[in-house]
C-alpha positions in Angstrom: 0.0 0.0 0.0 2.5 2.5 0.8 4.6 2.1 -2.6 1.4 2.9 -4.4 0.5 6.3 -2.9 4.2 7.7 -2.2 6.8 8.5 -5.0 9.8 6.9 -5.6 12.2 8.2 -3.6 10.0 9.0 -0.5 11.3 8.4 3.1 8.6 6.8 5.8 9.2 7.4 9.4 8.1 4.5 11.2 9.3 1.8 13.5 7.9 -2.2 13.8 6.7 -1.9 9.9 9.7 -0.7 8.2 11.0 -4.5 7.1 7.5 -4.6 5.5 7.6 -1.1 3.8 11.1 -1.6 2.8 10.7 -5.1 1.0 7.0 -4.4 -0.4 7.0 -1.2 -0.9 10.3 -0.5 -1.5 10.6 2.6 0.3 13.4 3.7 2.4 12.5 3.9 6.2 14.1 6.3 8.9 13.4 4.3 12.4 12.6 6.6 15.2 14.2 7.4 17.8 13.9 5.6 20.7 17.0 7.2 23.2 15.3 10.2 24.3 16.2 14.1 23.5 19.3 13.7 22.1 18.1 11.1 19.5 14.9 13.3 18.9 17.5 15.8 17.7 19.0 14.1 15.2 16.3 12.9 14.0 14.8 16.1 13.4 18.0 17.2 11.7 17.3 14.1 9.3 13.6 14.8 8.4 14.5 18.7 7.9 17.2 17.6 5.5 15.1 15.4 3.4 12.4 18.3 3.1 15.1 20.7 2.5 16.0 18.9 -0.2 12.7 18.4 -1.7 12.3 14.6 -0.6 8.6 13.5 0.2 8.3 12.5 3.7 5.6 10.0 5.6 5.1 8.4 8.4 2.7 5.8 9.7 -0.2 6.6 12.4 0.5 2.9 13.9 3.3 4.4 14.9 2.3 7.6 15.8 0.2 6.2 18.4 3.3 4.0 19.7 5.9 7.1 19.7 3.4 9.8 20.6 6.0 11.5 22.5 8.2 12.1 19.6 6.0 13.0 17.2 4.4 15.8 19.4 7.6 17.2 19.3 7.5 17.6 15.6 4.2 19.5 15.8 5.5 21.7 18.2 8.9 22.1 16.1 6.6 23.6 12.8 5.6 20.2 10.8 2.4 19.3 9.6 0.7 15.9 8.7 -1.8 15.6 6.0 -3.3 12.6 5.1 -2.2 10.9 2.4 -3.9 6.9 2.6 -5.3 4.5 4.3 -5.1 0.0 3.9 -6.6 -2.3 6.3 -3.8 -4.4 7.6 -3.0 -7.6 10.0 -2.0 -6.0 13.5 0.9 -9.2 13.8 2.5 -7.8 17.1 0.0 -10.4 19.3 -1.1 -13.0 16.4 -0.8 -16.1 18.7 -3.6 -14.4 20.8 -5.9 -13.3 18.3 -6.1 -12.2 14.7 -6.6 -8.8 14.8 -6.8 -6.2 11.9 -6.2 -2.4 11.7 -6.5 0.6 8.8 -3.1 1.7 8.8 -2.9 5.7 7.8 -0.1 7.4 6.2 0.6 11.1 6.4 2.7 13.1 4.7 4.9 15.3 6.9 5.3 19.7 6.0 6.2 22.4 7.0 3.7 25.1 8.4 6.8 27.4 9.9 9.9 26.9 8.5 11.7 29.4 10.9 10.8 27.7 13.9 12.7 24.8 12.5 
């Protein structure tokens, strides 16, 4: 799903999913940071290079909702997200338990201020 609504060449932001975005929708991922403010730093000096340079830029609600922390702190840092699909999809992270399904939602990540990057 996410090869067929991004361009070639897009980056997705995302974490447990990126083997599956990588290898089926060959995309490139950027994992997110999971060691606190000074990984939340690079990061963002990552994901304001690739818009700098005019590369699309997505990220995956699943993982929103699992890294809400970090992704508050791009709001709050000037980017935007706009919706850019939607795919119902196996949630695998418990499938001994229960097959379970979600609608995994892909944004696309803007800026709203660039000087307050």
């Amino acid at each position: 799903f996410v090869g067929s609504v991004t361009e070639e060449g897009a980056v997705i932001l995302t974490a447990d999913d990126f083997p599956f975005i990588e290898y089926y929708g060959r995309r490139k991922t950027m994992f997110l940071p999971l060691d606190g403010r000074t990984g939340m730093e690079e990061f963002l000096r990552k994901v304001n290079g690739y818009l700098d340079r005019g590369v699309p830029v997505y990220f995956t609600e699943a993982d929103y909702r699992y890294q809400y922390p970090y992704f508050q702190v791009l709001l709050d840092r000037g980017l935007r997200f706009e919706p850019a699909g939607e795919h119902l999809t196996e949630n695998y992270h418990n499938p001994d338990l229960m097959l379970t399904f979600r609608d995994q939602k892909l944004y696309r990540v803007s800026r709203t201020l660039p000087e307050q990057l």
